[in-house]
N, C-alpha and C positions, 0 to 999 in steps of 0.2 A: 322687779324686786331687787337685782340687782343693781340697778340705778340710782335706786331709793338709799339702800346701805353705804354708797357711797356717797350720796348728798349727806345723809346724818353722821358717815364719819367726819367727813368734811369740818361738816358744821362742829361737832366735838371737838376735832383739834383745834378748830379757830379758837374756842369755848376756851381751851386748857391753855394756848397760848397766851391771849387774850388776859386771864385769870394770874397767869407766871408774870406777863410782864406787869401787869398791876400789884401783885405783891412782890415785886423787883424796887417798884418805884416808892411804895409805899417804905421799905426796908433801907433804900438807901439813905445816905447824909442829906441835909437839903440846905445844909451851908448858907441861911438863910438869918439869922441872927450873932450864928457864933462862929469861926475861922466862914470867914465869908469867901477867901480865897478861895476856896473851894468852889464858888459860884462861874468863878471867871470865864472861865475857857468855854462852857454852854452856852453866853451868852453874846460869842462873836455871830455864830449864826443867823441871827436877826438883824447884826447890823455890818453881814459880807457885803463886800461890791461899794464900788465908786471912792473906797479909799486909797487916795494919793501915801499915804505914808504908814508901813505896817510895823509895829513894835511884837519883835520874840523875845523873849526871854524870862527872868527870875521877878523877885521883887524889888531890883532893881530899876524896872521898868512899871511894874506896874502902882506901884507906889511915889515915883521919881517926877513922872511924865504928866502932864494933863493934855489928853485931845482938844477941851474945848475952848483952851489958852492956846494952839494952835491953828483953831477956827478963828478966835474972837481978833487974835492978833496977823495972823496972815490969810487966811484962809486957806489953810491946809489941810484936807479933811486926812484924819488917821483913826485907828485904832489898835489897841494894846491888847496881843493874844499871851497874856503873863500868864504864869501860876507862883506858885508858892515850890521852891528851892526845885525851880526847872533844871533838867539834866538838858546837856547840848544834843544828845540823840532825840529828844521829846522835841526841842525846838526843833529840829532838822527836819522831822515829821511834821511839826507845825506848821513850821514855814511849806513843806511840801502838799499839807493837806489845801492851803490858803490859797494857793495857785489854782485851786480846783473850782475858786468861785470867786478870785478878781487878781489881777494883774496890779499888784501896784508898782509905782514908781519910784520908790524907794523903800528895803528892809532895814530895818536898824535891830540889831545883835547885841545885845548887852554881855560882856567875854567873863562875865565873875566866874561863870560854870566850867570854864576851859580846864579850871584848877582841880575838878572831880575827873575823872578819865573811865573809870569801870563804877557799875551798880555797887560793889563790892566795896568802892573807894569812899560809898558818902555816906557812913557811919549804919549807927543800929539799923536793926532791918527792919522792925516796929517801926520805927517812926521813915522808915526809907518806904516801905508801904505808904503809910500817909500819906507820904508826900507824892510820890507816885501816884494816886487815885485823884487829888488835885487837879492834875494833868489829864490822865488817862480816861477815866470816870466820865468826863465832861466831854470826851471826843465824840461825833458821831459815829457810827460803825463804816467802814474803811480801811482801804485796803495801809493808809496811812497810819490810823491807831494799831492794826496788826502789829503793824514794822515796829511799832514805837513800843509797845507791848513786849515783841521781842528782845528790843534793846534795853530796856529798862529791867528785865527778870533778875535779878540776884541769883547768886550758885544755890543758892537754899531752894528758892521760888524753881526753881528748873528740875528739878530731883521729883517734885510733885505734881509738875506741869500748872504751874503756876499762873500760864496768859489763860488758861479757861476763867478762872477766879476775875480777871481781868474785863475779860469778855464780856462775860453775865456776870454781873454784879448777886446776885440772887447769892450765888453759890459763897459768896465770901461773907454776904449779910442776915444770911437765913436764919441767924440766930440772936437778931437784934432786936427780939421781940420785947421784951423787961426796957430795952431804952425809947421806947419806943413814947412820943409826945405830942402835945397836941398842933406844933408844927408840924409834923410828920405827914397828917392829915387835912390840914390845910392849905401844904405845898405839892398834895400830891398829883394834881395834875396842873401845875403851872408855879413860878417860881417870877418873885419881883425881882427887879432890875437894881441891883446892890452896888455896878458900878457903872460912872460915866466912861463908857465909849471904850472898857477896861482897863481904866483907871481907878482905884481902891482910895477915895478919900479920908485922909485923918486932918480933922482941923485940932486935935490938940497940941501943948506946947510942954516941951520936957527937953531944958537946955541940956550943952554937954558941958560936963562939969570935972572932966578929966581925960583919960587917953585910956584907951580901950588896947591893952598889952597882948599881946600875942607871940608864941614861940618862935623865931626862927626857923627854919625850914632847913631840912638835910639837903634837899633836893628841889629846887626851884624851876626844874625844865616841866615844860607839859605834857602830858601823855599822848602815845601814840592815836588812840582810839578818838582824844581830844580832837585832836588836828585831821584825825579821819574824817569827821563831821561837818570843822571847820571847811576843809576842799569839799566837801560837799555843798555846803551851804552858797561859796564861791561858785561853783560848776553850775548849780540849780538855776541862780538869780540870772547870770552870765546867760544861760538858755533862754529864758526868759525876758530878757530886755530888763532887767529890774536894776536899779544898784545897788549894793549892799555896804551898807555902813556899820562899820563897829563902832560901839562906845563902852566907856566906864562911866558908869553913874557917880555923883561927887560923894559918896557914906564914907564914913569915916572906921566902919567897921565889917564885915571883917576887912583889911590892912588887904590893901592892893600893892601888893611888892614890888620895888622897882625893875626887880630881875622879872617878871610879869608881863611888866610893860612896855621893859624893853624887845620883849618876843613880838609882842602885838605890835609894835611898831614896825618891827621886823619883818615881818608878816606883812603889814597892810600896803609897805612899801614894795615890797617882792610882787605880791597880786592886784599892788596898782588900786588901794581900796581907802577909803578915806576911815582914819580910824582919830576918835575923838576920848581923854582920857581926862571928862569934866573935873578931875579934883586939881587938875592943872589949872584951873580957869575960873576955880572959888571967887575971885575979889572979881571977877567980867559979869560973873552972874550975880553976884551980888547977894550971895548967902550966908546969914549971920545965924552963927551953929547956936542963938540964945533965940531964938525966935521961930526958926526954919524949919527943927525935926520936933519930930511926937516921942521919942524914944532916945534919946542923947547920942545922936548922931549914926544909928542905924539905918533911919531912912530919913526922907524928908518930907514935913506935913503940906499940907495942900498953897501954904504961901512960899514952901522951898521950890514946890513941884511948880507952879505957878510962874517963879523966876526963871528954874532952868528951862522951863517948855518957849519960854519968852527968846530966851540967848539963843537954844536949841532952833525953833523956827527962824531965825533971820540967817542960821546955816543953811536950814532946808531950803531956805528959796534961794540965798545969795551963791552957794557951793553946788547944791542939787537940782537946781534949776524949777522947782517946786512953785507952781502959778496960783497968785490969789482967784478962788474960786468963791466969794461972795457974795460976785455979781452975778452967778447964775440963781436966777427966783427960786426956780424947785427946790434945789438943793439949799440955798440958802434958809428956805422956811423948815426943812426938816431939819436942819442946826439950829435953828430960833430954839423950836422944842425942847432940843439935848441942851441947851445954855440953858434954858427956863428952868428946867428938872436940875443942873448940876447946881445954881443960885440955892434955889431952893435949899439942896440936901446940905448944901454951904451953910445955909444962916440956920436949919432945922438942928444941924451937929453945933456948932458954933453955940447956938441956945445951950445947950445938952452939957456942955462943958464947961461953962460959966458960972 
């Protein structure tokens, strides 16, 4: 009898568990038609391992970059572990989670986030949630989302123990029931593939048509907490065999300050790192800001990203020593497929927009 009570509690907690995580999933965002960014970071999992070249960082990278313009043109297999206004402690995690299931051969670091230092620093906390969930939301559970969870809490978020909410989504969405729609239940147990290889495609064209003003700055040094992250990310790769490259992406907005760049320089020269600052190198890549961005030179659309992935890959193999890998069959026919599908959603959006 007593046997029996514990097979049926058994069986009931699986039942309840079971039950919680299905209305977890049904509750949560599913980033499937609208801020799709949100998708990003869930769907490196399916495509870990055998990449030569890993992108972390903001929407600088993953709006910037195309992987499959650095297959078609080198064969460099990569992919893009972006979110939307990634904090450097989230990368740090990322990059450390990434190690847990391929070894690449080069990181590349996009440094826009150097310039946030504390959760505290990167404005509302509404929309700092957001953003946060982007990232965190999409981790698998790990000892890496933990840390990342912990580093991202705002002083608010810490008063209420704030990484539970983080944790289990349930507890933060439980009352999403009135937004609740018919994608909700269509994505609930599987989610299509919104980017190429974590690159976020925009084929629209929206020139720039002026200069995007911005204050001067009291204080142009980086924070501490920054450059904590930063040696971390040097120390990790370093352990690793990995090299780690920094860049700035060529956007014209927000204003990459020269006092900025001149740190990063400084830096990349001190720890012996190759550090690349594309808006130096506009007329090499060949970006014309009336053609290039979707947005008047916030990012740039899939013939910017096309260019710079173009100039970007003949660093990766010429500097990083990065081997065309075209001529391996297997791998080659599982890039066939990623080129077919990114053609595709090229000419399907391209339609859309005309």
């Amino acid at each position: 009898m007593k046997k029996k009570s514990v097979v049926i509690l058994s069986i009931t907690l699986c039942l309840v568990f079971l039950s919680l995580w299905i209305l977890q999933q049904l509750l949560m965002p599913k980033y499937m038609d609208n801020t799709k960014e949100g998708a990003l970071i869930s769907e490196y999992y399916d495509n870990a391992g055998n990449n030569d070249v890993v992108f972390i960082g903001d929407c600088e990278v993953y709006e910037n970059f195309s992987p499959i313009t650095l297959w078609e043109k080198y064969g460099i297999t990569s992919f893009i572990r972006g979110s939307a206004q990634q904090m450097i402690w989230q990368s740090y995690y990322l990059m450390e989670e990434t190690f847990r299931y391929e070894t690449p051969k080069v990181m590349v670091f996009n440094v826009l986030s150097m310039k946030y230092d504390t959760p505290s620093s990167t404005g509302d906390s509404g929309k700092r949630e957001a953003y946060n969930r982007m990232t965190l939301d999409g981790m698998r559970w790990s000892k890496h989302k933990w840390n990342a969870i912990q580093a991202s809490l705002t002083e608010e978020e810490k008063t209420w123990n704030g990484e539970w909410m983080y944790l289990f989504p349930l507890l933060r969405y439980h009352d999403r029931w009135s937004q609740l729609n018919r994608d909700d239940f269509k994505y609930l147990f599987h989610r299509d593939q919104v980017s190429d290889n974590g690159y976020l495609m925009q084929t629209g064209i929206k020139p720039v048509t002026g200069e995007h003003p911005e204050r001067p700055l009291a204080d142009y040094t980086f924070g501490e907490n920054s450059y904590y992250y930063l040696d971390k990310m040097v120390e990790l790769c370093k352990a690793k065999g990995t090299q780690l490259v920094l860049i700035k992406a060529p956007t014209l907005s927000p204003i990459w300050w020269d006092e900025w760049d001149a740190q990063m320089e400084a830096y990349a020269e001190e720890h012996d790192l190759l550090y690349i600052n594309f808006l130096d190198h506009q007329d090499e890549i060949g970006i014309d800001w009336n053609t290039d961005t979707y947005d008047t030179g916030f990012h740039l659309n899939v013939y910017g990203a096309e260019k710079l992935s173009d100039y970007f890959g003949k660093i990766l193999q010429e500097e990083c020593g990065i081997t065309d890998r075209r001529n391996e069959t297997e791998l080659a026919e599982i890039w066939q497929e990623k080129v077919k599908i990114y053609y595709e959603r090229k000419a399907k959006m391209e339609a859309a927009t005309q």
